[in-house]
C-alpha positions in Angstrom: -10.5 12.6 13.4 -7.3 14.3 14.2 -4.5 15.2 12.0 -2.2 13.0 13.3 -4.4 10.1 12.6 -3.8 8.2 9.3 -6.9 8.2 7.0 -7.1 4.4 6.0 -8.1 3.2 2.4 -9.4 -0.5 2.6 -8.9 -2.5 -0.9 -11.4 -5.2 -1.5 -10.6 -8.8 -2.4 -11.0 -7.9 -6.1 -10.2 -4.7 -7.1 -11.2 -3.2 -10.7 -10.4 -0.6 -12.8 -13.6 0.8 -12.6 -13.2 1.2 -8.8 -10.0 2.9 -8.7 -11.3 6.4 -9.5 -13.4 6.0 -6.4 -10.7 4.9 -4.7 -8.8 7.8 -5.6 -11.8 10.1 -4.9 -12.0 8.7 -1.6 -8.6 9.3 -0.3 -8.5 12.4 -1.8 -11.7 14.2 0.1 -10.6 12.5 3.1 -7.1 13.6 3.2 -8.3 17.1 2.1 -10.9 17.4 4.8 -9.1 15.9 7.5 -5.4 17.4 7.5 -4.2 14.3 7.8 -0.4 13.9 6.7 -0.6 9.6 6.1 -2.6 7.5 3.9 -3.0 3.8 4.7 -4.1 1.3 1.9 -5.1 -1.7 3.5 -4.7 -4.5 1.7 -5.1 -7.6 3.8 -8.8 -8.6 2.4 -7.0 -8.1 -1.7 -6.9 -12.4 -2.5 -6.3 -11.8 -6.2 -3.6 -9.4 -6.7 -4.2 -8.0 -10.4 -2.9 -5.7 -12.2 -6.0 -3.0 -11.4 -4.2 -3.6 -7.9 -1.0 -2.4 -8.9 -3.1 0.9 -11.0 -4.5 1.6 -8.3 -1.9 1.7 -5.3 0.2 3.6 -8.1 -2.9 6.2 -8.7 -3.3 6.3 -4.7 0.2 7.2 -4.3 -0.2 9.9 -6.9 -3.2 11.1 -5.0 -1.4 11.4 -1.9 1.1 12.9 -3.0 -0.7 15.4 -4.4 -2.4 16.5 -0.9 1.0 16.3 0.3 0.9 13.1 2.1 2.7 10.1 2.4 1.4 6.6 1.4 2.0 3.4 3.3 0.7 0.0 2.5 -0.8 -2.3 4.8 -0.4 -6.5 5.0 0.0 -7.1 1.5 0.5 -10.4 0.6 2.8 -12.2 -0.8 2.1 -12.5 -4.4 1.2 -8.9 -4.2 4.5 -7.9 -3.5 6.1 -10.1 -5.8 3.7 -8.8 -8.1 4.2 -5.1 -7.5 8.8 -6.1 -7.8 7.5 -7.5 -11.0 6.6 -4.7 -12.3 8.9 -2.2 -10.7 6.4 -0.4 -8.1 7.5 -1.9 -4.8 10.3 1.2 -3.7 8.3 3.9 -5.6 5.1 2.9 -3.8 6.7 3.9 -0.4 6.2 1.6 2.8 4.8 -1.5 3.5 3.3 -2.2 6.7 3.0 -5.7 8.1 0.9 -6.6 11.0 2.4 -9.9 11.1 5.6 -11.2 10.5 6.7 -10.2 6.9 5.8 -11.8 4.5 7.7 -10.5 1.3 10.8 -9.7 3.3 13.6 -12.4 3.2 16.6 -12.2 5.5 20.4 -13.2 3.9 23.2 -13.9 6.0 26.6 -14.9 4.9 26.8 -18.6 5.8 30.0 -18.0 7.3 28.1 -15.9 10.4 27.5 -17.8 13.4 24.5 -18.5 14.5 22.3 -16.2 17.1 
């Protein structure tokens, strides 16, 4: 693995508390080892957003920061995003990464604009 590439940190469908020192652990060797400047959470496979979630893409960040890197979060869905503007997390966690089409992103036009 090259510095350039991101080191990816895959969330499960249910995360606990008691995985998010791992978690933590994880990303931190392999940021340390690697050089790399990005962390990736991926959280496509996370069906029940919790609040463990938002501990531990808050702890993430602080471990990326740490190392010096930057955090970016990967297909979240919906109700983790509204979950994570619930709480106040969603600018201080840092991007948000959709494969798809977003999902937690809502357009608003004046409805005096023409249409494209």
């Amino acid at each position: 693995m090259t510095a350039t590439e991101p080191i990816v940190v895959a969330l499960g469908p249910r995360v606990t508390r008691d995985e998010v020192p791992r978690l933590c652990e994880q990303a931190r060797v392999a940021l340390e080892h690697s050089g790399a400047t990005e962390l990736i959470c991926d959280a496509a496979a996370t069906v029940e957003p919790t609040l463990a979630v938002v501990d531990a893409l808050a702890r993430l960040r602080i471990t990326t920061r740490t190392a010096g890197a930057r955090m970016r979060i990967r297909d979240p869905s919906t109700r983790l995003c509204e979950l994570l503007l619930l709480v106040g997390l969603v600018e201080v966690l840092g991007e948000v990464e959709h494969r798809e089409p977003a999902v937690c992103v809502q357009e608003v036009g004046d409805l005096d604009d023409p249409p494209p």
